[in-house]
N, CA, C and O atoms as CSV, one atom per row, in Angstrom:
chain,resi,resn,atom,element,x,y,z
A,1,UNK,N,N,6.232,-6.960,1.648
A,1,UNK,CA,C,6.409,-5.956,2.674
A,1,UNK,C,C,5.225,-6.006,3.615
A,1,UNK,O,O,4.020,-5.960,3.370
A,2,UNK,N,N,6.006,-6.129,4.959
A,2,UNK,CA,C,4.566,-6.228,6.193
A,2,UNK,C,C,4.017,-4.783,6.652
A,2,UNK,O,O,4.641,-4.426,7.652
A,3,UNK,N,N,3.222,-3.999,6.320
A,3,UNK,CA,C,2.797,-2.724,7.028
A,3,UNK,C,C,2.297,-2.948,8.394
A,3,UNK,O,O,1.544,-3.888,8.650
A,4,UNK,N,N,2.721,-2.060,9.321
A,4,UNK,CA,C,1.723,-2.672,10.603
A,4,UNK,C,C,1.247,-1.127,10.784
A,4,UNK,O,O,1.919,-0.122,11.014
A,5,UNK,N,N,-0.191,-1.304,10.594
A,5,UNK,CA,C,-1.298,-0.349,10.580
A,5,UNK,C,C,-2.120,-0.957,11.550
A,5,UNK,O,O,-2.375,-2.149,11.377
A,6,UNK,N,N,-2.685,-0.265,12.740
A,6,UNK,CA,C,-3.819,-0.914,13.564
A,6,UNK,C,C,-5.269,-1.324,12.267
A,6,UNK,O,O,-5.311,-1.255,11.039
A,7,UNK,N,N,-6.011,-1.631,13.039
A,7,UNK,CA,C,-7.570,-2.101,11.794
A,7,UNK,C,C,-8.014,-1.145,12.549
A,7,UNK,O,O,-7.835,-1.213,13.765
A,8,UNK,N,N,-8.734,0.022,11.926
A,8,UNK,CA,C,-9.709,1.275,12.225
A,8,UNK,C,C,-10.055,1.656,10.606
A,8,UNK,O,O,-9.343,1.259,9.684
A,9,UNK,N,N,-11.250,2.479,10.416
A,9,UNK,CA,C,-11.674,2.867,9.644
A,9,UNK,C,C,-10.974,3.872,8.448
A,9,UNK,O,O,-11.139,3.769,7.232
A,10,UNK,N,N,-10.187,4.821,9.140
A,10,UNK,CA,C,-9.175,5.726,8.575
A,10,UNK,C,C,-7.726,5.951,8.703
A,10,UNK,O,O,-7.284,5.563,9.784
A,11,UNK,N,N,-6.938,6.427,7.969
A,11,UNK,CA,C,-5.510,6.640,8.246
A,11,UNK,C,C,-5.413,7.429,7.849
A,11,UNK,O,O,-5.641,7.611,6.653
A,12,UNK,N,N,-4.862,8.678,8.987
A,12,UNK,CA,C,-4.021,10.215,8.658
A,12,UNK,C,C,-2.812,9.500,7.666
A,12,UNK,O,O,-2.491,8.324,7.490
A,13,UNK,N,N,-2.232,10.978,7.027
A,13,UNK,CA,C,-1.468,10.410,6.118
A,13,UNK,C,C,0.018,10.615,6.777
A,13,UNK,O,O,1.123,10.674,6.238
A,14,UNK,N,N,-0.409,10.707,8.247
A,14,UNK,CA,C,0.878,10.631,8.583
A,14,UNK,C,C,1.857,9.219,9.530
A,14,UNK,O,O,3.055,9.080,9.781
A,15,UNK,N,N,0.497,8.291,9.867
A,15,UNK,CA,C,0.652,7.227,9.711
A,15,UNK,C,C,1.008,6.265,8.831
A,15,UNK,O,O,1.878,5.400,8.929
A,16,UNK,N,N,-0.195,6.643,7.456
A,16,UNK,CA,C,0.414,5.828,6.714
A,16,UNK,C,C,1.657,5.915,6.009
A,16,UNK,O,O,2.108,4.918,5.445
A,17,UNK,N,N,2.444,7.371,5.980
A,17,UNK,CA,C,3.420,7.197,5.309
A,17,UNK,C,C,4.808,6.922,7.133
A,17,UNK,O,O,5.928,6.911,6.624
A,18,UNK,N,N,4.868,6.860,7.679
A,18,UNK,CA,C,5.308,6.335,8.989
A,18,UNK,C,C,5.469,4.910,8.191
A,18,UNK,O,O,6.462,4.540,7.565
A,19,UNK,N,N,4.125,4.147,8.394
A,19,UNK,CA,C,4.046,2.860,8.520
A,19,UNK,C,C,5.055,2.214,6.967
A,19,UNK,O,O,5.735,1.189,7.013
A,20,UNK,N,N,4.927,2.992,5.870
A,20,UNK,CA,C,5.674,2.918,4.765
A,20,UNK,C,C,6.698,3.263,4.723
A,20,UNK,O,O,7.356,3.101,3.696
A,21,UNK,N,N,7.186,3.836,5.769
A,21,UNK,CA,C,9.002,4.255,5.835
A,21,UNK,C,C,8.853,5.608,4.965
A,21,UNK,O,O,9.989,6.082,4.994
A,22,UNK,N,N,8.159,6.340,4.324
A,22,UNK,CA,C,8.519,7.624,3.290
A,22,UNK,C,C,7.834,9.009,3.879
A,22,UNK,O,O,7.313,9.212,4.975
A,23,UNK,N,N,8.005,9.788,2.872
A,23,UNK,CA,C,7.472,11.080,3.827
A,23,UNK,C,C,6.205,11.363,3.238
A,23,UNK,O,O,5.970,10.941,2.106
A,24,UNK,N,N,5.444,11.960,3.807
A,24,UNK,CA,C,4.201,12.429,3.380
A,24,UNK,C,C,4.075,13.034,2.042
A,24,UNK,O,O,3.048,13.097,1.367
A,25,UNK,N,N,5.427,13.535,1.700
A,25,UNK,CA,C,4.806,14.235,0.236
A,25,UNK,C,C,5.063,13.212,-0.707
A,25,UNK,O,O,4.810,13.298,-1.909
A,26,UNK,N,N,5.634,12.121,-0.063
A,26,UNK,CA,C,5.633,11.120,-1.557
A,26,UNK,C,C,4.225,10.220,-1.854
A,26,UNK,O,O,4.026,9.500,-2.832
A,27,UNK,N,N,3.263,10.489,-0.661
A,27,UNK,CA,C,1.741,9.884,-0.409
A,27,UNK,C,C,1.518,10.905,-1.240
A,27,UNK,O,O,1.638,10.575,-2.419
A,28,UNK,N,N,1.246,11.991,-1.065
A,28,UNK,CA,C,1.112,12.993,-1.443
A,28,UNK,C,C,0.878,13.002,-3.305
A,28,UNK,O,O,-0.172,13.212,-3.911
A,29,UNK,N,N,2.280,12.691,-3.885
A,29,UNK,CA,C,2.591,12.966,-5.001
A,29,UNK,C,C,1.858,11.598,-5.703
A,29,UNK,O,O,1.076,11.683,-6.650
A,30,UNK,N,N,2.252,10.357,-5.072
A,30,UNK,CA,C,1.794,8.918,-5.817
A,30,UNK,C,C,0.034,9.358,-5.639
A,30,UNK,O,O,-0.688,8.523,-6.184
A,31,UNK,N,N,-0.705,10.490,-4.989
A,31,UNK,CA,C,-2.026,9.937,-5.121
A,31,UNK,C,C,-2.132,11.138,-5.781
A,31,UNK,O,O,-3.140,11.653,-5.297
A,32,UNK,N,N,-1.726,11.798,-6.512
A,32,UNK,CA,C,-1.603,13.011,-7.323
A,32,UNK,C,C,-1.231,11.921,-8.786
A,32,UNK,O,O,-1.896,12.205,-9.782
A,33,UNK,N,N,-0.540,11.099,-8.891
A,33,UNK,CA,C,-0.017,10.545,-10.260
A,33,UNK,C,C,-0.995,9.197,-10.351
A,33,UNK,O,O,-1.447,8.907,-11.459
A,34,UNK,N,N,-1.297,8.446,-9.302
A,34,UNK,CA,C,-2.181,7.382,-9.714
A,34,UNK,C,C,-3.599,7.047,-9.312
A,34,UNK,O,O,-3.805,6.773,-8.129
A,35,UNK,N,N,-4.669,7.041,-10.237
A,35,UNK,CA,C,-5.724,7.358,-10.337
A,35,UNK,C,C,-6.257,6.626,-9.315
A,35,UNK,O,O,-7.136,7.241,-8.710
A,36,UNK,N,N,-5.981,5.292,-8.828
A,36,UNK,CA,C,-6.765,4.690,-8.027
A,36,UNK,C,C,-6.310,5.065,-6.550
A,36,UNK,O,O,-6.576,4.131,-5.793
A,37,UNK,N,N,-5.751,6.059,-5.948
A,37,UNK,CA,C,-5.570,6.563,-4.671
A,37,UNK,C,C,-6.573,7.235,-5.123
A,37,UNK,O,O,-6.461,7.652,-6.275
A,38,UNK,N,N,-7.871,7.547,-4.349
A,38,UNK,CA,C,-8.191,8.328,-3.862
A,38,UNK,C,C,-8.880,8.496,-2.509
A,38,UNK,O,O,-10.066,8.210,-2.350
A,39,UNK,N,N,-7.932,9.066,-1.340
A,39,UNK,CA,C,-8.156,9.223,-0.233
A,39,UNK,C,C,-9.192,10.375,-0.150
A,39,UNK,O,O,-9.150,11.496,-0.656
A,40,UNK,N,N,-10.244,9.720,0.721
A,40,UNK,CA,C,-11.132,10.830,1.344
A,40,UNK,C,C,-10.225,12.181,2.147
A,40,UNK,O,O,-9.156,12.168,2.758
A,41,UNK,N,N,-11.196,13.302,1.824
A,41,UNK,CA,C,-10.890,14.674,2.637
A,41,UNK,C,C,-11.955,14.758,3.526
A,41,UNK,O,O,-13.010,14.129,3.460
A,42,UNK,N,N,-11.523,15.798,4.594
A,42,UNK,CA,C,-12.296,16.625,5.231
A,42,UNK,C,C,-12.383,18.147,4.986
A,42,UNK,O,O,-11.705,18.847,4.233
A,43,UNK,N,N,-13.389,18.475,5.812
A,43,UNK,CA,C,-13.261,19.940,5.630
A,43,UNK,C,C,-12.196,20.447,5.474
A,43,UNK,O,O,-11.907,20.976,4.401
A,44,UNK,N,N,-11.444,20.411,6.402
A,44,UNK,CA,C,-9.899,21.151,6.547
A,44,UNK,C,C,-9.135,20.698,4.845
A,44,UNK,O,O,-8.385,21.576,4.417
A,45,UNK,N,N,-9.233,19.923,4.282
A,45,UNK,CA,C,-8.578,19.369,3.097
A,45,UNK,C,C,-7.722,17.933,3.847
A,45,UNK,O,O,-7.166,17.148,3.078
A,46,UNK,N,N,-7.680,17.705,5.212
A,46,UNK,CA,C,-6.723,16.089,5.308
A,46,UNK,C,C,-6.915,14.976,4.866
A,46,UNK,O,O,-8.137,14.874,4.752
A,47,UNK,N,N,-6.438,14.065,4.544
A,47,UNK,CA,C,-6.396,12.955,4.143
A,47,UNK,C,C,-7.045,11.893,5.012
A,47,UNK,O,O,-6.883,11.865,6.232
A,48,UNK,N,N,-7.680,11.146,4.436
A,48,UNK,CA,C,-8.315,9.981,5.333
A,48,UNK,C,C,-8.262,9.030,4.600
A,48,UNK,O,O,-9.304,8.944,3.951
A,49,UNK,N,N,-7.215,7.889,4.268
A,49,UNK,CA,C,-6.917,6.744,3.693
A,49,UNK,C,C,-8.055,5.572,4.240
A,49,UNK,O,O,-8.397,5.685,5.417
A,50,UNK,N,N,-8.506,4.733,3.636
A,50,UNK,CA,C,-9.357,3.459,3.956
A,50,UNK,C,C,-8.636,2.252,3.582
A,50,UNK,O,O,-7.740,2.291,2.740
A,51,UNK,N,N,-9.007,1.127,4.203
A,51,UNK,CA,C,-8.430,0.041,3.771
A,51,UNK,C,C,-7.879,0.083,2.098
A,51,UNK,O,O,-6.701,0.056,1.743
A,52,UNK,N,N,-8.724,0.136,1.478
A,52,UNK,CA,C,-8.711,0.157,0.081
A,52,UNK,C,C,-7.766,0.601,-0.832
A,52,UNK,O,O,-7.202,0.151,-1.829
A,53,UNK,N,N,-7.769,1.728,-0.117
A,53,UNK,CA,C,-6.316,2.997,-0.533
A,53,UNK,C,C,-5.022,2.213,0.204
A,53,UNK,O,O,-4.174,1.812,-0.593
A,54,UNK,N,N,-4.786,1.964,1.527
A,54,UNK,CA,C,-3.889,1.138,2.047
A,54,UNK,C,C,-3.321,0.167,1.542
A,54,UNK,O,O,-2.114,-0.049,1.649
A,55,UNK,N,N,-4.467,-0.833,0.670
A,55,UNK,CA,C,-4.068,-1.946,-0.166
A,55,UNK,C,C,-3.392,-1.654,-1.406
A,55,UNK,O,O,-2.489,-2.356,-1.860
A,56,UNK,N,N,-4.051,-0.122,-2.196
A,56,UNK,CA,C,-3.536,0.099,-3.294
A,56,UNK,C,C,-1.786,0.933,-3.218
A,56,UNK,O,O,-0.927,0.996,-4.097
A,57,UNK,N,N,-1.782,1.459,-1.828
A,57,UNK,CA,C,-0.548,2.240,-1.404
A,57,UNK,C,C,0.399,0.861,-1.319
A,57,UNK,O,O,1.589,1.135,-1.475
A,58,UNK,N,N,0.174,-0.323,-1.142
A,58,UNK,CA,C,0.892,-1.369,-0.694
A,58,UNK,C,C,1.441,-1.949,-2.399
A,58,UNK,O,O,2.562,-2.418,-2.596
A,59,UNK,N,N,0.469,-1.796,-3.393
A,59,UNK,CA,C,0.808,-2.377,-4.693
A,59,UNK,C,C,1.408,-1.282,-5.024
A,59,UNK,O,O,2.396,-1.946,-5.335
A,60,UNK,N,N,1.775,-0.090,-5.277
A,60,UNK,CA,C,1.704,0.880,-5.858
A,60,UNK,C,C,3.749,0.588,-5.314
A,60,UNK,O,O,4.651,0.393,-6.129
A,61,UNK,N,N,3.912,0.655,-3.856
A,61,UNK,CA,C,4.818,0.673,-3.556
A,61,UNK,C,C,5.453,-0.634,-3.546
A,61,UNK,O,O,6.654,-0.633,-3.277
A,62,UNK,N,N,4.960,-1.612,-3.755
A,62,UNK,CA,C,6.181,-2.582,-4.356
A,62,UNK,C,C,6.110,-2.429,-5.988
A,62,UNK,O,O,7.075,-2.495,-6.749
A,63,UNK,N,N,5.557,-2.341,-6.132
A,63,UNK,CA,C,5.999,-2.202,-8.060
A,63,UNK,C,C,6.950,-1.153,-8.081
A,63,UNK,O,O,7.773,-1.434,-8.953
A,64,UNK,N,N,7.230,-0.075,-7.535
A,64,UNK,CA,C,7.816,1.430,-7.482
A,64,UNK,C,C,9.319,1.150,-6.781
A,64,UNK,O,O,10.453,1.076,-7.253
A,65,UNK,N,N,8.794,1.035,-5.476
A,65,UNK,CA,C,10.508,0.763,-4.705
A,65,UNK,C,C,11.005,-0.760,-4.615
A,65,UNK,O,O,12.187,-1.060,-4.448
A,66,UNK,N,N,9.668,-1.946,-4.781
A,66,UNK,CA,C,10.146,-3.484,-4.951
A,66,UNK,C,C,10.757,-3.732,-5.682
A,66,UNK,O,O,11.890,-4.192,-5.534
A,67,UNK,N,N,10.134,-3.477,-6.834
A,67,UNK,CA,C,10.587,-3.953,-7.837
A,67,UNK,C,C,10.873,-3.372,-9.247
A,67,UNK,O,O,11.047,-3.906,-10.342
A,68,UNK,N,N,10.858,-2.079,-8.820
A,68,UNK,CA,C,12.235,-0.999,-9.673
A,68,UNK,C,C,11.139,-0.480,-10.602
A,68,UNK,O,O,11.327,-0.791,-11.778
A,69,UNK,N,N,10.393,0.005,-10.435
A,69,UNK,CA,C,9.179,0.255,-11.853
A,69,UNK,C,C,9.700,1.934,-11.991
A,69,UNK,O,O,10.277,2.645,-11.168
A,70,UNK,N,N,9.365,2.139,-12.991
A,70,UNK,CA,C,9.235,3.702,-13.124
A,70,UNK,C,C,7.965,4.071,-13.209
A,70,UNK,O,O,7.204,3.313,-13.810
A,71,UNK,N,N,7.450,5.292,-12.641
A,71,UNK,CA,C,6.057,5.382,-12.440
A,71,UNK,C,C,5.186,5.196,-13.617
A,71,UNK,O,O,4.140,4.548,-13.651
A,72,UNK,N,N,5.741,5.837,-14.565
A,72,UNK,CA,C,5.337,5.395,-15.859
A,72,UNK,C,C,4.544,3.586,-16.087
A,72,UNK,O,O,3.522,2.922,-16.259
A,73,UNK,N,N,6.046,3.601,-15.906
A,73,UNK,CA,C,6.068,1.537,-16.027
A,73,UNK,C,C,4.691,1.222,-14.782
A,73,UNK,O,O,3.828,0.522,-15.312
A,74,UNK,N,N,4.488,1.437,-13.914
A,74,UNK,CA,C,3.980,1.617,-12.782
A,74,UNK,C,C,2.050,1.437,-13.443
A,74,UNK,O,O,1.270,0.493,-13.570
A,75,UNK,N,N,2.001,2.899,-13.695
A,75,UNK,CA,C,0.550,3.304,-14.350
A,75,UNK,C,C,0.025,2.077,-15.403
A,75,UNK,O,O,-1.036,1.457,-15.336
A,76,UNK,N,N,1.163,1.928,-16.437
A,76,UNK,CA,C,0.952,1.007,-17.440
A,76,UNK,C,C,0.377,-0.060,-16.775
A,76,UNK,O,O,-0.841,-0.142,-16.619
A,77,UNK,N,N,1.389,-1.123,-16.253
A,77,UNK,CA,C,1.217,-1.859,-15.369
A,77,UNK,C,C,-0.607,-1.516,-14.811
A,77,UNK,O,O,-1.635,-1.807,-15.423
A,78,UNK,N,N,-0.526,-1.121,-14.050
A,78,UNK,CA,C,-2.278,-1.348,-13.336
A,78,UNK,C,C,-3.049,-1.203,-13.992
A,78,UNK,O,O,-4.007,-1.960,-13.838
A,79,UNK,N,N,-3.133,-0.183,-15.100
A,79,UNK,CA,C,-4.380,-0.079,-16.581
A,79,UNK,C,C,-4.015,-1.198,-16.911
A,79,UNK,O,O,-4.939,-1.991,-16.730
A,80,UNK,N,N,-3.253,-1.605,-17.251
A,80,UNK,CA,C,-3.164,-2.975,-18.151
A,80,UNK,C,C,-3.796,-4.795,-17.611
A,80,UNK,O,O,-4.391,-5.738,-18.131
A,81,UNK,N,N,-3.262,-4.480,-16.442
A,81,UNK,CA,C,-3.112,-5.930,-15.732
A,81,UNK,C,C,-3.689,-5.877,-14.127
A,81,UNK,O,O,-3.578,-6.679,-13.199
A,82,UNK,N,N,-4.362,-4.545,-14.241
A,82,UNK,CA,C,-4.987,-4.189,-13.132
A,82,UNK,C,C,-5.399,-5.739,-12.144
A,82,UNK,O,O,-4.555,-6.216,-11.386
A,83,UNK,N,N,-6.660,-6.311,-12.298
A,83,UNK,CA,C,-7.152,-7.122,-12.138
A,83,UNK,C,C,-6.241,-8.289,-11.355
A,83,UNK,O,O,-6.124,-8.669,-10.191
A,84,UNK,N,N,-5.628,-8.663,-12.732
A,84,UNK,CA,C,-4.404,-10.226,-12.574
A,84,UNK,C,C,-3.542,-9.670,-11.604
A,84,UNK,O,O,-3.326,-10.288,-10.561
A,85,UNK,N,N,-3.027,-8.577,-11.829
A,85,UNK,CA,C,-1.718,-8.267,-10.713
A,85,UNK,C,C,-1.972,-7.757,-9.519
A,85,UNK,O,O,-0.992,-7.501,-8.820
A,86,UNK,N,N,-3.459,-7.452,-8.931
A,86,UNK,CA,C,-3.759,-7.010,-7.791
A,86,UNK,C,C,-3.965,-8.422,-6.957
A,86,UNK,O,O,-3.391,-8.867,-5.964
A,87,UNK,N,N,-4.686,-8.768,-7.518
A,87,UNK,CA,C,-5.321,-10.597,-7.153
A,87,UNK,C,C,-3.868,-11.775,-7.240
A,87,UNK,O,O,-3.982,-12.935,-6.845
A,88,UNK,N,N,-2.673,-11.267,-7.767
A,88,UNK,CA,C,-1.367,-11.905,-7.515
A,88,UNK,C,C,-0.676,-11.187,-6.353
A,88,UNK,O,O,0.216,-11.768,-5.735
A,89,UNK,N,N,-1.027,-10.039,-6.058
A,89,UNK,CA,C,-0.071,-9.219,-4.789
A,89,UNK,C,C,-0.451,-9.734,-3.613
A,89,UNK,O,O,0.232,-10.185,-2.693
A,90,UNK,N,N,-2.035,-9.582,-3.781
A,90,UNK,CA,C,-2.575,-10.131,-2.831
A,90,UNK,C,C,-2.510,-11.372,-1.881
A,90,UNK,O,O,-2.493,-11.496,-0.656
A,91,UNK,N,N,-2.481,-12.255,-2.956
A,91,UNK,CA,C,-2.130,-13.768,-2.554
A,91,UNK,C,C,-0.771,-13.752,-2.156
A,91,UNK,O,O,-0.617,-14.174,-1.010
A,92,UNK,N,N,0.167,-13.433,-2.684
A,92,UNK,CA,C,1.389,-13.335,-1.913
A,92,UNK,C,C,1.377,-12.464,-0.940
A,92,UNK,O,O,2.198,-12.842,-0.104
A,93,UNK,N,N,0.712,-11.186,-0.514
A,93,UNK,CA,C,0.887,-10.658,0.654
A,93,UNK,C,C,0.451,-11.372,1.551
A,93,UNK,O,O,1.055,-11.331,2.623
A,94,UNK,N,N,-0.733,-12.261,1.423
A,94,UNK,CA,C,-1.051,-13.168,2.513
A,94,UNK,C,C,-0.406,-14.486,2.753
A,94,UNK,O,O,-0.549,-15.033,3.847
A,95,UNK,N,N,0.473,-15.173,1.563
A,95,UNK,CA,C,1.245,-16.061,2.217
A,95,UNK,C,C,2.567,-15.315,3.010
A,95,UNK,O,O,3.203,-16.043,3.772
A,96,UNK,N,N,2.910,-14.206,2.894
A,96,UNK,CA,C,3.722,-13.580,3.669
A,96,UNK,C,C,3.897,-13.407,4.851
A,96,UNK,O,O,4.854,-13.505,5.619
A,97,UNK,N,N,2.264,-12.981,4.963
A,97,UNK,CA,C,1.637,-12.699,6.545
A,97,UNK,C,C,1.889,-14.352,7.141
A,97,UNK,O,O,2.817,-14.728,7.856
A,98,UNK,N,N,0.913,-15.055,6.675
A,98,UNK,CA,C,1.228,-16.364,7.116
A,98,UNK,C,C,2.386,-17.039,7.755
A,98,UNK,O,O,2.352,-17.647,8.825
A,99,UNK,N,N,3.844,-16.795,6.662
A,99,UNK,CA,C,5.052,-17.307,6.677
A,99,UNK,C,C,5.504,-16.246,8.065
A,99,UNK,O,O,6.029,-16.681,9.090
A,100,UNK,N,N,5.279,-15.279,7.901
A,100,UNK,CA,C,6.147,-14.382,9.409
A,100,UNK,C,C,4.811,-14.792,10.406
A,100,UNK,O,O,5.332,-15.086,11.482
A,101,UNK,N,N,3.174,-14.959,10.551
A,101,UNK,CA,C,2.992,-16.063,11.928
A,101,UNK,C,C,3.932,-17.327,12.107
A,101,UNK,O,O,4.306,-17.642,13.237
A,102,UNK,N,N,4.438,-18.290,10.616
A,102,UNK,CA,C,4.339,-19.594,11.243
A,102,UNK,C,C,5.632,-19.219,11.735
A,102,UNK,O,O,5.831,-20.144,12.523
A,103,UNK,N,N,6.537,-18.561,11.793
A,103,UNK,CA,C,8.180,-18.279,11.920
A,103,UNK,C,C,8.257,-17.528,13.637
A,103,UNK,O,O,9.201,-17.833,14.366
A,104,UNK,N,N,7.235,-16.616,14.093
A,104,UNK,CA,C,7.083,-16.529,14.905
A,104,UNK,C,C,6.399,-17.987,16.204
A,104,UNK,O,O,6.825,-18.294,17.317
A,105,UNK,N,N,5.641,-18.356,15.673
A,105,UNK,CA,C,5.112,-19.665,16.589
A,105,UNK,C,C,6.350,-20.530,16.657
A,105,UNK,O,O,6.566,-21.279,17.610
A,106,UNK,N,N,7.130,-20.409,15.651
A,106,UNK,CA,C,8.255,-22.111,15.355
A,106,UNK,C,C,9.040,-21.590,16.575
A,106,UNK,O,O,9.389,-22.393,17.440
A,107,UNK,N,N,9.462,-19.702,16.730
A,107,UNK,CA,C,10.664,-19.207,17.595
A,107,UNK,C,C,9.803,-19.090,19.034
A,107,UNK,O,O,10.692,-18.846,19.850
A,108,UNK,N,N,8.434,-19.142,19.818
A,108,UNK,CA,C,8.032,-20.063,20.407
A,108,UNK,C,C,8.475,-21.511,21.351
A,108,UNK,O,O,8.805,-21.934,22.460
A,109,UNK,N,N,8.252,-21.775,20.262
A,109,UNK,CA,C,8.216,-23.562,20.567
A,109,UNK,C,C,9.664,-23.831,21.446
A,109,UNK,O,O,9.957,-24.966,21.821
């Protein structure tokens, strides 16, 4: 899944759940159930997502709506295989990125 998020320092959470297709309370709830969201606050209490959180909102949601996890299954999953399966998302999110540049340059040509 391609998110298109500008590169800036923070994300309201109303972008990022925009950019994810869902509504805010499901940002909301997944960083309420999984330990490694944690988006900065401000005074007011808003959300300020960082790259970091973005990356983990990106694993969190293909294991969940990709590829059918139950949140349960979900949690297990990242305590368990944290490491191996972040460093496998990864690499495929970037041959992804890659494959939709080279597909754009080929429709180009």
């Amino acid at each position: 899944m391609h998110i298109n998020l500008p590169e800036k320092r923070y994300y309201g959470i109303g972008e990022v759940a925009k950019a994810f297709g869902v509504n805010t309370s499901l940002i909301r709830f997944w960083e309420k159930e999984f330990d490694i969201l944690k988006p900065k606050k401000n005074a007011k209490g808003n959300r300020k997502f960082t790259q970091e959180d973005i990356k983990n909102l990106k694993f969190i949601f293909h294991l969940v709506k990709e590829r059918g996890f139950t949140l349960e299954g979900a949690k297990i999953h990242l305590k368990e295989e944290k490491k191996a399966a972040l460093s496998n998302f990864e690499i495929v999110s970037k041959l992804e990125d890659i494959k939709d540049q080279l597909i754009k340059i080929k429709e180009h040509l």
